[in-house]
C-alpha positions in Angstrom: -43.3 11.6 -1.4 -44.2 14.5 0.7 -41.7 16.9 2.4 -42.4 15.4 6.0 -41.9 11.9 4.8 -38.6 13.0 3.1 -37.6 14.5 6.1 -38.0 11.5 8.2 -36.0 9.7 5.8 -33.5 11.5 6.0 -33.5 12.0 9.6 -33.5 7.4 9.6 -30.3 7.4 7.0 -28.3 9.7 9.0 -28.9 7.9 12.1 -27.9 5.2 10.3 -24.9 6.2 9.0 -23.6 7.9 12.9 -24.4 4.0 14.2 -22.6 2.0 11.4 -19.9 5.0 11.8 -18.8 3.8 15.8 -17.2 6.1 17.7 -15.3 9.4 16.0 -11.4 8.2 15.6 -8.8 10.3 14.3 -7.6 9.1 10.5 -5.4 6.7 10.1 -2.0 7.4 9.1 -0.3 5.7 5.7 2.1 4.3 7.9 -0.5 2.7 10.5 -2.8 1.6 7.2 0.6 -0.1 6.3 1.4 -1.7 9.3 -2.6 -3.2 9.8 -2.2 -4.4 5.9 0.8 -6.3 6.9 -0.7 -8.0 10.0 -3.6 -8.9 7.9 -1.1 -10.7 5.4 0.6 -12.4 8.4 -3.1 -13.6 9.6 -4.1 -14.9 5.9 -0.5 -16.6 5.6 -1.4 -19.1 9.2 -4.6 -19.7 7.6 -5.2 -23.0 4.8 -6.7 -21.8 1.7 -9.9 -20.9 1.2 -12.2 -18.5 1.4 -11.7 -17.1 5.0 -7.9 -16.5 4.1 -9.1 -14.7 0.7 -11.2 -12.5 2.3 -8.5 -11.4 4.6 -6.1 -11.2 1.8 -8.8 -8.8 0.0 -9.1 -6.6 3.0 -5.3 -6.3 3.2 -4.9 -5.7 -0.3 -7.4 -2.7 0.2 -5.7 -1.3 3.2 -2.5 -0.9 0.8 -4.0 0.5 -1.7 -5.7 3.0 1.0 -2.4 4.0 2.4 -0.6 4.0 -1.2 -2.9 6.7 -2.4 -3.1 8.6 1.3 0.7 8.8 0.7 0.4 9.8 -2.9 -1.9 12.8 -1.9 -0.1 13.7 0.7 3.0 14.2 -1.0 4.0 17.2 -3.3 4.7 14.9 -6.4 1.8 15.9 -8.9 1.8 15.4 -12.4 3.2 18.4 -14.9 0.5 21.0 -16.1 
């Protein structure tokens, strides 16, 4: 591949990237990651099993995790040297 064409590759994946990105938001607290987590829950629980309710279960189970370890860095509890 020549230099121009990895340019314009580039260039093509970056654009991408801004466009699947949305507009710039401020991070998310571990509390607000919490609170979306448990309204997810709360959406899965009205739903009947299946695979609609698992896949908001999954993405609830991931914004728990995402705050659990957001807290865990922020906090000054780190393992002994």
């Amino acid at each position: 591949m020549r230099i121009a064409e990895k340019e314009q590759a580039r260039e093509r994946a970056r654009k991408k990237a801004e466009s699947s990105m949305g507009s710039f938001r401020e991070p998310m607290t571990a509390e607000e990651l919490r609170q979306i987590a448990a309204e997810k829950f709360e959406e899965a629980a009205a739903l009947p099993p299946g695979p609609a309710q698992q896949k908001i279960i999954t993405a609830a189970t991931g914004l728990r995790h995402a705050a659990d370890v957001k807290s865990w860095l922020a906090s000054e509890l780190w393992p002994p040297k």
